[in-house]
C-alpha positions as CSV (number, residue, x, y, z in Angstrom):
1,X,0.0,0.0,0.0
2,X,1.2,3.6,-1.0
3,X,2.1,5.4,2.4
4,X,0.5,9.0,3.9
5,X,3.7,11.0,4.1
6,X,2.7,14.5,4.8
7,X,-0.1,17.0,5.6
8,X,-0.7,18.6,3.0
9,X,-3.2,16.2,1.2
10,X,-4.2,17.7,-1.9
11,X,-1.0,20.0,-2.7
12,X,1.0,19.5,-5.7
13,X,-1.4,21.1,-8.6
14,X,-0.6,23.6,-11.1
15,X,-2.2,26.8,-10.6
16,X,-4.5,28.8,-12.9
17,X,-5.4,32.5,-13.1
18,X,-6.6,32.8,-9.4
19,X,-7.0,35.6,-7.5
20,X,-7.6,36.0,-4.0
21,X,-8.3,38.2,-0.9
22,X,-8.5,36.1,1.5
23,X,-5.8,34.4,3.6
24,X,-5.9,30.2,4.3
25,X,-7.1,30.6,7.8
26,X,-10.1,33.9,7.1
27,X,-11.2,31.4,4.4
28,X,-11.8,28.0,6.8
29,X,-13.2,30.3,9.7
30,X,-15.7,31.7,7.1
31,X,-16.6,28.1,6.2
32,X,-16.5,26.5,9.5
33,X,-17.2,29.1,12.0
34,X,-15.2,27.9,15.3
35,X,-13.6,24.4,15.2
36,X,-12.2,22.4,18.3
37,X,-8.7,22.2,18.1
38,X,-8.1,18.6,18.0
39,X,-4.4,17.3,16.4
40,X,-4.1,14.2,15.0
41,X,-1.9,11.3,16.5
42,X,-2.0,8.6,14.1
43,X,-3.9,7.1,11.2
44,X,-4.2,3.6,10.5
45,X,-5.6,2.0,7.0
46,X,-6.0,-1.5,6.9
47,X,-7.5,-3.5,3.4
48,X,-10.6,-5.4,4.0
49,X,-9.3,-8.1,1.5
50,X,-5.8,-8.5,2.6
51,X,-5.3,-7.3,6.7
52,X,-1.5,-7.9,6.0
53,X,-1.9,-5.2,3.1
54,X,-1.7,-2.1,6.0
55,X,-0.1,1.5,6.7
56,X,0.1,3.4,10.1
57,X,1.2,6.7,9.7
58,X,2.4,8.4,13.5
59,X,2.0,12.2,14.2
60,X,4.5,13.6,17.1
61,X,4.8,17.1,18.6
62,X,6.5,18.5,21.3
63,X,5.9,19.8,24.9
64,X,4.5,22.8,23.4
65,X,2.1,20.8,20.9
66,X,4.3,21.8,17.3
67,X,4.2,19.2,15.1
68,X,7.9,17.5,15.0
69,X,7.9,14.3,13.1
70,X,5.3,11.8,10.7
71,X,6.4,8.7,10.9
72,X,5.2,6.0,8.2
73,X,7.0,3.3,9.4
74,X,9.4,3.5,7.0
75,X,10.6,6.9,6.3
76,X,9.7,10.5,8.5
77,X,9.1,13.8,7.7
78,X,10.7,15.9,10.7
79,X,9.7,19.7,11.0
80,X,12.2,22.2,13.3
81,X,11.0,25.6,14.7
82,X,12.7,28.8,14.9
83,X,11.8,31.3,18.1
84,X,8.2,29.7,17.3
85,X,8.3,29.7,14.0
86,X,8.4,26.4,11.4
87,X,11.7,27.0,10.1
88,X,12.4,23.8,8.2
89,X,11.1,20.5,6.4
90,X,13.2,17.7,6.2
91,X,13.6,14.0,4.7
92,X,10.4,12.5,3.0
93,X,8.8,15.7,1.9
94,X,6.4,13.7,-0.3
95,X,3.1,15.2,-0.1
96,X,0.6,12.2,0.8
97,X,-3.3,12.6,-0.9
98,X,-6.5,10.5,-1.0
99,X,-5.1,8.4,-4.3
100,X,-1.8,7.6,-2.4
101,X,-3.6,6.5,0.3
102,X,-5.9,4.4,-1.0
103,X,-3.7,3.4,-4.0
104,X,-5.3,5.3,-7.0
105,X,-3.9,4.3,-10.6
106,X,-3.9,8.8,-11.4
107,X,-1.9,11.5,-10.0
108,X,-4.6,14.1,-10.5
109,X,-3.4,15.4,-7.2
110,X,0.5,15.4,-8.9
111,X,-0.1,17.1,-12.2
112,X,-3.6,18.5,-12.4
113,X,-4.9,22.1,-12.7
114,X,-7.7,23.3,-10.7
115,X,-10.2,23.6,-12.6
116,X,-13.4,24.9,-10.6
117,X,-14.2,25.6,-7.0
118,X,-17.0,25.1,-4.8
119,X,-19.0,27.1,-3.0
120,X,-16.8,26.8,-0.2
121,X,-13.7,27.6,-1.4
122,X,-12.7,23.8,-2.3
123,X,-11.4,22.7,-5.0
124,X,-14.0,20.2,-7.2
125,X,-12.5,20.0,-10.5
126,X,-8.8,19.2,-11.8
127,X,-7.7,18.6,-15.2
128,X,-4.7,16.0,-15.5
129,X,-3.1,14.1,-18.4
130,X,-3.1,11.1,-19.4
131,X,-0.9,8.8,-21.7
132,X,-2.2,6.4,-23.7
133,X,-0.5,3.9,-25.9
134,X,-1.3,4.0,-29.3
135,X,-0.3,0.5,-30.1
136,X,-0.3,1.0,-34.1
137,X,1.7,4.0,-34.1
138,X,4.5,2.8,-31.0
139,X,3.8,6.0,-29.5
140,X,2.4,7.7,-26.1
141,X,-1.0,10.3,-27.0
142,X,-2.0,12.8,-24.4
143,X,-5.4,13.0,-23.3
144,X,-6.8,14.8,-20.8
145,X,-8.9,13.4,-17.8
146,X,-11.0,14.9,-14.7
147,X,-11.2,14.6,-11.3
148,X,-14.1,15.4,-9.7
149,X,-14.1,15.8,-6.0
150,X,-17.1,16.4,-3.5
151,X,-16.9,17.0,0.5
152,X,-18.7,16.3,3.5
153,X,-19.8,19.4,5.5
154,X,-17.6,18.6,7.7
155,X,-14.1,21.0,8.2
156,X,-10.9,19.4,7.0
157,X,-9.5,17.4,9.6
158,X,-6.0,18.3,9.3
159,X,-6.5,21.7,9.7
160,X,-5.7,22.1,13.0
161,X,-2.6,20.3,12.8
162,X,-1.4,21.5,9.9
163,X,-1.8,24.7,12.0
164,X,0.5,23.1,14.5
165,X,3.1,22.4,11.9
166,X,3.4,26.3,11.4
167,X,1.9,25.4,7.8
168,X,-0.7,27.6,8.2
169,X,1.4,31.0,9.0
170,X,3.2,30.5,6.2
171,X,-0.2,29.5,3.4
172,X,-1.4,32.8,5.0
173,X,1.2,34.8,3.6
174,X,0.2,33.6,-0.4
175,X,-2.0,35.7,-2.3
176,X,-3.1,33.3,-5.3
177,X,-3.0,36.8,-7.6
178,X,-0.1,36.6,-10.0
179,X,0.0,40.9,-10.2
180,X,2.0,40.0,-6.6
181,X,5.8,39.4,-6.3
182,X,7.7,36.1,-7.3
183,X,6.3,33.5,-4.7
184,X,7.4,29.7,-4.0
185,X,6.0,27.7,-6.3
186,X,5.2,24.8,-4.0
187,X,3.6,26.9,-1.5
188,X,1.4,28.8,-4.0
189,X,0.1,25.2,-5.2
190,X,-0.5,24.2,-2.1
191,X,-2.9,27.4,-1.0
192,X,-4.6,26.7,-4.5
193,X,-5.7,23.1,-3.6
194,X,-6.3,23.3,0.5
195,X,-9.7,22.5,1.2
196,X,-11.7,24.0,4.0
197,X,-13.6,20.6,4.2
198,X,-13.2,16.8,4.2
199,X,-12.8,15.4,1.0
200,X,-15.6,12.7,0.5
201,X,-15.6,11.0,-3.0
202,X,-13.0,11.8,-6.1
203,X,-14.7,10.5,-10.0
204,X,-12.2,10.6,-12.5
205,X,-13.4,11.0,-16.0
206,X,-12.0,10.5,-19.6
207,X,-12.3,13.1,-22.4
208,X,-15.6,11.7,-23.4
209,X,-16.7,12.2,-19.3
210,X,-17.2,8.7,-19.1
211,X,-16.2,7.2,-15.3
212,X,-13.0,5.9,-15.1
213,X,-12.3,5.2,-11.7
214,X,-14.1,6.0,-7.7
215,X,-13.4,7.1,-4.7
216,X,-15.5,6.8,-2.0
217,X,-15.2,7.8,1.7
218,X,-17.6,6.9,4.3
219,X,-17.2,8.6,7.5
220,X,-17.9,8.1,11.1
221,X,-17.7,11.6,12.6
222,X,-17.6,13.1,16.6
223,X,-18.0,16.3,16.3
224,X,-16.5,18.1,13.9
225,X,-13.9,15.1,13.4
226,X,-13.7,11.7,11.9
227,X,-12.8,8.8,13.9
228,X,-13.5,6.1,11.0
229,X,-14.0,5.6,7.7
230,X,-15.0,3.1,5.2
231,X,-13.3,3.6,1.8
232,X,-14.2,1.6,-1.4
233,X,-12.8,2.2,-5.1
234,X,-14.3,1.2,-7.6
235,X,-12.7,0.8,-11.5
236,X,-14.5,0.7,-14.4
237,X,-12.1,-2.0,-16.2
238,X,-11.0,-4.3,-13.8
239,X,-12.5,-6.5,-11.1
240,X,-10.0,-5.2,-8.5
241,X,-11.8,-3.2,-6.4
242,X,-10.5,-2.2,-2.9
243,X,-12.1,-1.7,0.7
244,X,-10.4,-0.1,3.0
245,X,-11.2,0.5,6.8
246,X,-8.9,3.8,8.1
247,X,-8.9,4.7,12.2
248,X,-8.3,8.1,13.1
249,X,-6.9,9.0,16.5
250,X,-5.7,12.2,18.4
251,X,-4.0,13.6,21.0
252,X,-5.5,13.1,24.2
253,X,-7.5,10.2,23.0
């Protein structure tokens, strides 16, 4: 199974012509009003089909509750601080999404474009390539795909400790307007694609908008915050179709 690596789940997207006002944090207030601050202390997904076939990802902080390492079992991303402020990232930086997770065959979440948002500031349509092999001609063709994405009204659950990573601090400084100065292009991607609420299902669609490929996410909630979910995925041209049960836990708990 593909490993959760980092926070940031829907981050690396190219941007388009986006401008706005508002900062990460003014936008997720406006959407969620006041949320409990509640930080996450591990997530473990297990496969229905295969309980050997497993990940359990480890969140750590530090006496005063700043995020300092995610562990996946394997590798760790380890975050240092600065007179309180996140001063660096290091070793696995990969940014872990819903298709990494749960083992999607796309990268919309790599190489897409946001496409549309909702109306609460999340983002609900990419467009990513494709390449499919033309088998008479020996080469690749582009094509391009969607993913569609849909939320619970629910706030994102990592919010809050992304927040205790610093992460927010600094997605509050980006203004997604490109009349401003030169900014970090990794940071400016990941303000484009942060949602304000808990992604639910992603559909991803060929050029024709036929379904290619499903995922859905069935959550147990307590309070604002998921403590389980069910995820199935679901693929239009093969019979191997995944359940996943995922266990969320937090500090405190």
């Amino acid at each position: 199974m593909k490993r959760f690596k980092q926070l940031l789940l829907l981050s690396a997207i190219s941007v388009i012509n986006f401008s706005c006002e508002k900062s990460t944090s003014e936008e997720f207030e406006e959407v969620n009003g006041s949320v409990e601050t509640k930080l996450i202390s591990s997530i473990n997904v297990t496969s229905a089909e295969d309980s050997d076939d497993s990940a359990n990802v480890l969140f750590s902080y530090n006496a005063d509750l700043q995020l300092t390492s995610i562990f996946d079992g394997t590798e760790s991303t380890n975050f240092t601080y600065e007179d309180g402020d996140l001063s660096n990232v290091t070793g696995n930086v990969d940014n872990g999404n819903v298709e990494e997770l749960y083992e999607s065959p796309y990268d919309a979440f790599e190489t897409g474009q946001v496409e549309e948002y909702d109306e609460n500031g999340n983002p609900s349509v990419l467009q990513f390539i494709e390449y499919d092999y033309d088998y008479m001609t020996g080469e690749e063709e582009v094509v391009y795909y969607t993913a569609e994405i849909s939320y619970d009204d629910k706030p994102n659950p990592f919010y809050k400790t992304a927040e205790a990573a610093g992460m927010i601090d600094v997605l509050d400084q980006i203004k997604l307007n490109f009349a401003a100065a030169p900014q970090a292009e990794e940071i400016v991607r990941a303000k484009a694609l942060f949602p304000n609420n808990n992604p639910s299902q992603v559909v991803y669609k060929n050029e024709e908008g036929e379904i290619e490929y499903t995922i859905n996410m069935s959550y147990t909630y307590d309070g604002d915050y998921p403590t389980a979910a069910t995820v199935s995925t679901v693929s239009m041209h093969s019979d191997e179709n995944e359940t996943y049960l995922t266990t969320f836990t937090y500090v405190g708990d």
